[in-house]
N, C-alpha and C positions, 0 to 999 in steps of 0.2 A: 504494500500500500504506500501511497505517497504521504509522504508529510509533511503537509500544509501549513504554513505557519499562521495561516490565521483561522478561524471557522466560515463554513462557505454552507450558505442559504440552501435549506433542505427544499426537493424538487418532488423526490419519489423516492418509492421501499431503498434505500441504499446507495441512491445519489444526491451530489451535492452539487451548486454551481459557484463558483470564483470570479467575481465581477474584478478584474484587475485593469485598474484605471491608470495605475503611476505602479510601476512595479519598482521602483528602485532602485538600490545596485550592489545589496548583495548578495549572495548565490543561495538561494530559495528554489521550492520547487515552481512560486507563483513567478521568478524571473525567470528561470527557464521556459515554462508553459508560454510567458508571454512574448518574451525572444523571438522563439521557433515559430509561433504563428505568427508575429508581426512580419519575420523575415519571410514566411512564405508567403504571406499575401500581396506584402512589397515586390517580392517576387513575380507573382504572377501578375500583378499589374502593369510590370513591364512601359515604367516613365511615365503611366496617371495615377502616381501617387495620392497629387493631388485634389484629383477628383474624391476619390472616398476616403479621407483623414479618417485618421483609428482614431479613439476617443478613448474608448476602453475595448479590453477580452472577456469577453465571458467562456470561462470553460469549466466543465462537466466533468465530473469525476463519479464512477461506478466500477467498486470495484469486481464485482458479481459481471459486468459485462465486460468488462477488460478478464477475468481469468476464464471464460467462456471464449474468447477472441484467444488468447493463448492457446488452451487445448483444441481448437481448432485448427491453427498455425503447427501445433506437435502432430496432428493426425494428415495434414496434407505432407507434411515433410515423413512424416511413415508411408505414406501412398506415395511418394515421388512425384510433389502437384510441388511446385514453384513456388517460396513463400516471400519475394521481394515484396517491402512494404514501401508507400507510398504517402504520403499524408493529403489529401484532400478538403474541399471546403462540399459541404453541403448547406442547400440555402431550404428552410423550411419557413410555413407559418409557425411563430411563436408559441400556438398553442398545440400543434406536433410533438413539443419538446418532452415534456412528460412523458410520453408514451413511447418516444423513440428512447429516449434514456433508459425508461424500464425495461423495455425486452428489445432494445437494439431497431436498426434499421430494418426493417421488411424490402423485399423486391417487390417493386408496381409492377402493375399487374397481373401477379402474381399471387403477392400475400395479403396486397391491397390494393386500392385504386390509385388508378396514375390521374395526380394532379394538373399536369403540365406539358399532355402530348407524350408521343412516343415512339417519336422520327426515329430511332434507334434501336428499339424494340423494346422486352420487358428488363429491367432492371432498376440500382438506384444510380440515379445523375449526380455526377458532383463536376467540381472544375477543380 
């Protein structure tokens, strides 16, 4: 489990969210978290930064879903399935959150209804 140095706003059974506005500077798990997304999203912005200024991070913490996400990474790397990870963004309505945090993302179409089209077929969108 991570160790948060401060208490983070109960969401659902076993998660928490981290509204990290000023992370400051020094080595926490909240400046890490905040780091790593700020540099990837800067990253994929690719020079409009300043179109969408970060204000604050909100991030999510379960640990019930993160060690279900590991034994399923140990069972593909036993089946010989590719386990490169990648960090993505997913954009939902707000009020998604709860129920995605509780039992993880679902595939549209699939485990639910697709919000948003599905020029690509069934799965979850991210960028």
């Amino acid at each position: 489990a991570k160790a948060w140095s401060t208490a983070g706003q109960h969401v659902c059974e076993g998660c928490q969210m981290f509204k990290i506005s000023n992370p400051g500077t020094e080595d926490s798990v909240e400046n890490r978290e905040y780091n790593f997304a700020y540099a990837q999203f800067k990253r994929m912005m690719l020079g409009r930064e300043d179109e969408l200024p970060i204000t604050s991070i909100d991030v999510y913490d379960n640990p019930n879903l993160e060690r279900r996400y590991r034994r399923n990474i140990e069972s593909f790397k036993e089946a010989g399935v590719p386990t490169s990870e990648r960090w993505v963004f997913h954009g939902t309505d707000p009020k998604n959150v709860k129920q995605i945090m509780s039992s993880g993302l679902k595939i549209g179409g699939l485990e639910t209804k697709m919000m948003n089209g599905s020029v690509h077929g069934h799965g979850i969108y991210t960028s």
